[in-house]
N, C-alpha and C positions, 0 to 999 in steps of 0.2 A: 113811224118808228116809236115816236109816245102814246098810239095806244098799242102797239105791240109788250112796248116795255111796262104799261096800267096792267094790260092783261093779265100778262106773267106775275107782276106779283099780288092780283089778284087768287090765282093760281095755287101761288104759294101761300097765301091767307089762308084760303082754304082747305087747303092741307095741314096746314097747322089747326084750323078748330075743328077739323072733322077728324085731325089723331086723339087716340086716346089711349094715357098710360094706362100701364102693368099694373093694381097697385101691389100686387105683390114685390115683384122687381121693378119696378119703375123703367122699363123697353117700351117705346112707342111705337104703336100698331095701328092698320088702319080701323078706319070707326067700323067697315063691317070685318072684321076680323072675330072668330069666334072662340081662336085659343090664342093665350100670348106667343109670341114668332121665337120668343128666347128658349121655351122649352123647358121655364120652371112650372105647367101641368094646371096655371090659373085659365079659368070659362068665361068669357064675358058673356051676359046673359041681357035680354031686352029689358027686363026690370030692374037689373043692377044690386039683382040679390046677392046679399054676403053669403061667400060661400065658403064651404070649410076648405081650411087649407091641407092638402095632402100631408101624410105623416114622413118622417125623414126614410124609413126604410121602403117607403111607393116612389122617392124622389130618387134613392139609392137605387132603386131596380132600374127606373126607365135611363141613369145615369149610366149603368152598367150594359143596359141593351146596346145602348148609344155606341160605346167604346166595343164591346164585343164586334158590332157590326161597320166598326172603321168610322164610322160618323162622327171626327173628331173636333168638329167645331160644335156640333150640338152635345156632345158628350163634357168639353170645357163649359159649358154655359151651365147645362146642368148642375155639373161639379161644384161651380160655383154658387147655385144658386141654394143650393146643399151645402155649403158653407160656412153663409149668410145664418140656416134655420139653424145648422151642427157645426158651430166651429171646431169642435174637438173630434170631429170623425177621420178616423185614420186614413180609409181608404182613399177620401177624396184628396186630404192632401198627399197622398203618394200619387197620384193620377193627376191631377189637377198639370204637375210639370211637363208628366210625360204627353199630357195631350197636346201643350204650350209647343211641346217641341215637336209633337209629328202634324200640328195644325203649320208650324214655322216649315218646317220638310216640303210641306206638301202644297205650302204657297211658294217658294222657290221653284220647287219641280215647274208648276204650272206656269211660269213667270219665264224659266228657264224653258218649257216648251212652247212658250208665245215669243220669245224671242227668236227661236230656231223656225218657227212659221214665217216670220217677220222678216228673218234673213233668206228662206227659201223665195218669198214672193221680191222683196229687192231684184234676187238674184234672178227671176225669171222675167220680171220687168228690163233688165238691165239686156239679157238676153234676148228678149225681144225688140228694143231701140238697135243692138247690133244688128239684128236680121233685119230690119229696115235700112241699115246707113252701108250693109255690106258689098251692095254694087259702086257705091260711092266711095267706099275705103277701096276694093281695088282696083276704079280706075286710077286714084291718085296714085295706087301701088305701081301701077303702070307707069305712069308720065315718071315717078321716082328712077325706074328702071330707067327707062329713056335716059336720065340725066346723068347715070352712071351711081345714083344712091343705094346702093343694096341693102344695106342695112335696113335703113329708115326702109324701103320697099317691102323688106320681110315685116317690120313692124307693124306697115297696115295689113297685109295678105295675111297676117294672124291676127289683127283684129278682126278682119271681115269673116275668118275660117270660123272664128269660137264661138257662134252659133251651130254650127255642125263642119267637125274636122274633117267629113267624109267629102266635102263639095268639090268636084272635078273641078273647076274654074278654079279656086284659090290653089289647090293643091298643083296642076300644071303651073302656075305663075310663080311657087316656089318654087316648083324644080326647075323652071329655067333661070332662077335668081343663082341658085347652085350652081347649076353648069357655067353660066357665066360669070364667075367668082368664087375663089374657097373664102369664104367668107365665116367662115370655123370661127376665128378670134372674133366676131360678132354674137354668135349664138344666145350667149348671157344676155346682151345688150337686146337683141329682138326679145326672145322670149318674158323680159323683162317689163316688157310694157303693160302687162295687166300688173304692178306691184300696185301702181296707183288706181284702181279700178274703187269704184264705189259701191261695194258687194264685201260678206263675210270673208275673213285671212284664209277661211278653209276652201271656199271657192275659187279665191285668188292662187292659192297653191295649186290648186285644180287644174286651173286654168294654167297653171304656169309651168307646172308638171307636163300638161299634154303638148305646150306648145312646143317645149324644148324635145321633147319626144319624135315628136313631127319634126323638126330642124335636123335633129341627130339624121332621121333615115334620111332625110332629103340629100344630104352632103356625106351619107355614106351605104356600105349595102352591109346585112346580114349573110355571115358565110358560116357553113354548116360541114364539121367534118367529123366520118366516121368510119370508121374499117369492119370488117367482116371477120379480125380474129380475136384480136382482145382489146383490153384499154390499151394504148398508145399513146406516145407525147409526141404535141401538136407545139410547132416552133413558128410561128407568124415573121417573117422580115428579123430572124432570129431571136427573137424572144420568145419563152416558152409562155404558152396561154393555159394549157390544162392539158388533160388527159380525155380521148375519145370516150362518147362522143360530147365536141366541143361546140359550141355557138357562139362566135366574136361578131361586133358589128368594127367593121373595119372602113378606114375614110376612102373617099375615092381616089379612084387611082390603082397601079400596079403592085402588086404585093407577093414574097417568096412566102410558099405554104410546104413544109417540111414535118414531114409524120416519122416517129421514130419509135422501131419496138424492137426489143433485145432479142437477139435469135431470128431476126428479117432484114432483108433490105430495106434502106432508108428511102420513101417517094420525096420526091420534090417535084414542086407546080409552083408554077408563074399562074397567076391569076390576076385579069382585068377588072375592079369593084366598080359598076355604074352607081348614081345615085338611087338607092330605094332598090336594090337589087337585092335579089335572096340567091343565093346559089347553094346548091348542094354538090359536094363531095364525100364519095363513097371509096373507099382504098380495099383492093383484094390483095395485103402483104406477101412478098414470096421470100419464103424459107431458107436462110443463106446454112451451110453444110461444112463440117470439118470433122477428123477422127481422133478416134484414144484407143488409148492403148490400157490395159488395167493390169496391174501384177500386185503379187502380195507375197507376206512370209509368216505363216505358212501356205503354200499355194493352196488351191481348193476351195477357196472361199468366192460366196456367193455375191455377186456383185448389182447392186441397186443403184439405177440412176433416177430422181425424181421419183423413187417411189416403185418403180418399175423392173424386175429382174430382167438384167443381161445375159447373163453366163458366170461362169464359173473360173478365176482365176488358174493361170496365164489368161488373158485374153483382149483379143483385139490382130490389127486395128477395127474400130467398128463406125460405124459413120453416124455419128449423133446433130443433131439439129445445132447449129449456134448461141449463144448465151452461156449465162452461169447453170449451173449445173450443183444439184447436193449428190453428193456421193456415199454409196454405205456396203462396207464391205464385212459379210458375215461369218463367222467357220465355227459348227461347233466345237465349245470346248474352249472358246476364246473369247474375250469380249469383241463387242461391235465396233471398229473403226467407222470413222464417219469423216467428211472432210465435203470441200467446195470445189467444183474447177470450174475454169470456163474454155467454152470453146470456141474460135476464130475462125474467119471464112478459109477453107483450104490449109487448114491449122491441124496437125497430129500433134495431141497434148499424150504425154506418158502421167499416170496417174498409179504412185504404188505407197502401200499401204503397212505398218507394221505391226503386225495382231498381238496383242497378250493375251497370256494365257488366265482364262479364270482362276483364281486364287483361293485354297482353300479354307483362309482367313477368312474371305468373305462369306465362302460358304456356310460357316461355321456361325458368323455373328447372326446370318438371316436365319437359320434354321435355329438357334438357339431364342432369336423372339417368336418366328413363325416353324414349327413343326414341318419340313416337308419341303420350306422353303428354298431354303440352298439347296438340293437334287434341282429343284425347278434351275435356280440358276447355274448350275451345270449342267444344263440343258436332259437332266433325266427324268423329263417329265412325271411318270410313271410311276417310280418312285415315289417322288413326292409327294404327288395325289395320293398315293398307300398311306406313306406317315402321316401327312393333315389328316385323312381321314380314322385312322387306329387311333390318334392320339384325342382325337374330337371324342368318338366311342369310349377310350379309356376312363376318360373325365366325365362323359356323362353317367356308365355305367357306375365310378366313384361319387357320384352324387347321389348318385338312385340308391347306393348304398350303407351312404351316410346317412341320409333321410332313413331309413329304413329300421337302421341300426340305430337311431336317436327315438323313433316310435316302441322298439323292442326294451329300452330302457324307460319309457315314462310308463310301459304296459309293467315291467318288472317294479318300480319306483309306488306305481300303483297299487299291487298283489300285498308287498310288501311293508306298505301304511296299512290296510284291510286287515294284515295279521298280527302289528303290533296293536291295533285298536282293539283286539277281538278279546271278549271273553269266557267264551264257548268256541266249541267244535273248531279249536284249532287244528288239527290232521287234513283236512280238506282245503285251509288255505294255506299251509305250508305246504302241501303237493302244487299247487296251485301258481305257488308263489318258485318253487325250485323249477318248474314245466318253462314260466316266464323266462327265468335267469338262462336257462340252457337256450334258450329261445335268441336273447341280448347276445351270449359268447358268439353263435352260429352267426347273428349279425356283423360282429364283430370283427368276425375271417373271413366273411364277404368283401367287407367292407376294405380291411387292411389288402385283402388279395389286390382289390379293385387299385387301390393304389397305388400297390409294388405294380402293377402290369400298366398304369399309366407311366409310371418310373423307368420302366422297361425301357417300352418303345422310346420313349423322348431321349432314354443316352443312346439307344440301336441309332436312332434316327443323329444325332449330333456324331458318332463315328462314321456312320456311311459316308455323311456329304464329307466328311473330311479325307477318307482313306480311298475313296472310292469315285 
């Protein structure tokens, strides 16, 4: 041991007279070392010749290569070694922090992924000690059993499983722990035994998450319900669970399954839940049937159920499927009644209706914003599409005409500055200028026409819908 312990700090003797500083920076390097390791650009040479020292804007590049290319501990060294020569250089002191902080970053990261390396191999060391002690944790699960311990039994049978949940041998020795006790009010307590496990929180959850996973289907089955016509509500032992299709894990033992949809008959099943069981259930609902009857005032109107034409009032009885029902009863020349009914198994529901008649109030306010509009809503199509369209034409051809009539005066406007200006051969732009003027008038009764005739239609159109 003491010449081991001579050795060594012979060793280190020697390492100390064979370094040799920086003198630029004063960084110790080894003796063959042929650039300083700090990266302020000094050569050690065999002769120990003085060499020139780089100028600040050669130190500023190689400092800026450094940083450009992420290298941010060699980029802070430089910085500072740039500094040292330029205290008053700007660039470095704005850099110099941010390198401080992505060199502090990027030692965390690296720290923080040696620590998650660290916790994967615990965790696969620890995992492999269980696959060794796993026939041993479940015989003692056994003799547990024997003694009537269930609990404590499941405790080792998922220590010995959390090597691989899939192993037949652990997974049959919990489901006969199941079968032979509802042991429900333990589940917490089993699955609980990796909390003290000597492995990362996130594996432990892992581990604790699957294990209660595994317990759940042990002590009960996945049941699977769905119908062939629409969503449905699914009532478990009379509590509603959702709407098809549903997926409950339900405890062992027997349980009412009750499917319910508006306008079918209601199924109901008795079902036996084993442990770890999946069972499917498929429902083909049958269609319960009841009549109505439809009348209105004025008769003749069109009668909509859900969307779908019946007939035409009087009418009925008629035999509609069961459920709520919207109803919409039409006639021209009246507004649309609309209402809800429902219908019962073997139920004739009477459904009647009181029309009003469309108002020429109303007519009157939509045609007066829209052209055309009130004919549409007394239902005269035809119409209306005329007046929207004559009165769209009236307006456009009064624009075309205003434009027009606003060109005929700046060409008059114009003739007429050319002939006050002139002082010669006046007679050629006073023709000139009277040809213009008569030009602007003609625009001008284009134009006023064009208006009276949009004027027109739009009161024609505000009498029709109202008289008519």
């Amino acid at each position: 041991m003491r010449v081991a312990a001579l050795f060594v700090a012979m060793l280190s003797l020697a390492a100390t007279l064979w370094a040799k500083p920086c003198p630029r920076c004063g960084t110790e390097n080894d003796e063959l070392a042929k650039f300083c390791k700090s990266g302020c650009g000094y050569e050690f040479v065999e002769q120990e010749v003085e060499q020139e020292e780089p100028d600040p804007a050669t130190i500023l590049l190689r400092a800026n290569e450094a940083y450009a290319e992420g290298r941010w501990d060699e980029a802070l060294r430089i910085y500072e070694a740039l500094l040292k020569k330029d205290p008053e250089n700007a660039l470095a002191k704005v850099r110099i922090p941010d390198c401080e902080r992505r060199v502090s970053e990027l030692r965390r990261q690296r720290q923080a992924e040696e620590r998650a390396r660290e916790e994967v191999r615990v965790f696969e060391h620890w995992l492999r000690q269980a696959s060794e002690q796993r026939q041993y944790r479940l015989a003692t699960a056994r003799g547990l059993v024997d003694e009537g311990k269930l609990v404590e039994a499941a405790t080792y049978t998922l220590l010995a499983l959390a090597p691989d949940w899939s192993w037949h041998e652990g997974r049959s020795l919990l489901c006969d722990i199941a079968e032979k006790s509802n042991w429900s009010h333990g589940i917490d307590q089993a699955a609980g035994v990796f909390a003290d496990a000597p492995i990362a929180s996130r594996f432990r959850e892992q581990l604790q998450q699957s294990a209660l996973s595994l317990c759940l289907e042990m002590i009960s089955g996945l049941v699977k319900v769905d119908v062939s016509n629409e969503h449905a509500r699914v009532l478990v032992d009379s509590v509603f669970v959702g709407l098809t299709p549903v997926e409950q894990r339900l405890g062992v033992g027997r349980h009412a399954i009750v499917v319910e949809l508006e306008g079918y008959y209601a199924v109901r099943e008795s079902l036996e839940v084993a442990p770890g069981d999946t069972v499917r259930l498929t429902f083909d609902l049958t269609p319960l049937f009841g009549h109505a009857v439809f009348l209105s005032h004025p008769e003749g109107a069109a009668v909509q159920v859900n969307g779908l034409l019946k007939g035409i009032t009087p009418l009925g009885p008629i035999r509609l499927q069961g459920g709520r029902k919207n109803l919409s009863l039409v006639r021209k020349g009246y507004e649309p009644w609309g209402g809800v009914f429902e219908v019962g198994e073997g139920d004739t529901v009477s459904v009647y209706g009181d029309l009003a008649r469309k108002s020429a109030g109303k007519a009157f306010i939509r045609s007066l914003v829209i052209p055309g509009s009130g004919q549409r809503y007394r239902d005269r199509g035809t119409m209306g599409a005329f007046y929207t369209l004559a009165e769209m034409a009236a307006i456009v051809v009064s624009v075309r005409s205003y434009v027009s009539y606003n060109d005929a005066v700046d060409e008059y406007d114009r003739a007429k500055s050319a002939y006050d200006r002139a002082t010669s051969g006046y007679e050629p732009l006073w023709n000139s200028m009277n040809v213009k003027y008569e030009a602007a008038n003609r625009k001008r009764k284009d134009y006023n026409l064009a208006i009276s005739l949009a004027g027109v239609v739009y009161a024609v159109n505000l009498i029709d819908c109202v008289l008519f």
